[in-house]
C-alpha positions, -999 to +999 in steps of 0.1 A: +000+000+000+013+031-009+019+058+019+008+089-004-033+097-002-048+088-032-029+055-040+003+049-066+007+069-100+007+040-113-024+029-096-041+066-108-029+065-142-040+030-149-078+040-127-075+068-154-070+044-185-094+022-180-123+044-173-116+064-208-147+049-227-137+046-264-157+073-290-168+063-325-169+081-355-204+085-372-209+095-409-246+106-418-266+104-450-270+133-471-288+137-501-257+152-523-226+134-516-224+104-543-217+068-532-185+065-546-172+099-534-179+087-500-162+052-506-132+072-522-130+092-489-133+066-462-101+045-479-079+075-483-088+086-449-086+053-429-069+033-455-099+010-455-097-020-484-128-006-508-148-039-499-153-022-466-152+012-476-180+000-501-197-016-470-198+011-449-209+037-477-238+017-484-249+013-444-249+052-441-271+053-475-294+029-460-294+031-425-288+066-430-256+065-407-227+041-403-199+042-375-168+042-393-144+041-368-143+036-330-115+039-309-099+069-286-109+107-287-078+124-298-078+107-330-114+105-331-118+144-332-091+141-359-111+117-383-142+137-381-122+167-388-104+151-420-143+137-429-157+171-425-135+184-447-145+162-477-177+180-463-193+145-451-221+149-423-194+132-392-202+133-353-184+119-324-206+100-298-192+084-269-194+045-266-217+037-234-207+004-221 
């Protein structure tokens, strides 16, 4: 047991990792952006193979949205900032466990 209040670093920083809940990376329909544009995008953005670029273009076309990528919220901000610059409709939402 450690003699400092409040426990180890250690113990604080790894308390402080586990408790940061990953975010994903939504992409919205819209009734402008064509199909392959989109499927152009999400491979030169995530480097996605165009089977699953394809895949994912067509669940935000039917389903009207599709989460493209999940994972921590530094680079999450980053991909919806590259997305929104290819002017897709992107949000961030915060994966509830």
């Amino acid at each position: 047991m450690s003699s400092r209040p409040g426990g180890s670093t250690e113990t604080r920083e790894r308390e402080k990792t586990s408790l940061a809940r990953p975010w994903n990376v939504v992409v919205h329909d819209d009734p402008v952006t064509l199909m392959d544009y989109v499927t152009k995008i999400f491979m030169q953005v995530f480097g996605y193979a165009k089977a699953k670029a394809e895949r994912l273009m067509l669940e935000v076309h039917h389903q009207g949205r599709s989460i493209v990528w999940t994972g921590g919220r530094e680079q999450a901000e980053i991909y919806a900032q590259q997305l929104q610059a290819y002017h897709l409709v992107t949000t961030l939402e915060r994966v509830e466990s």
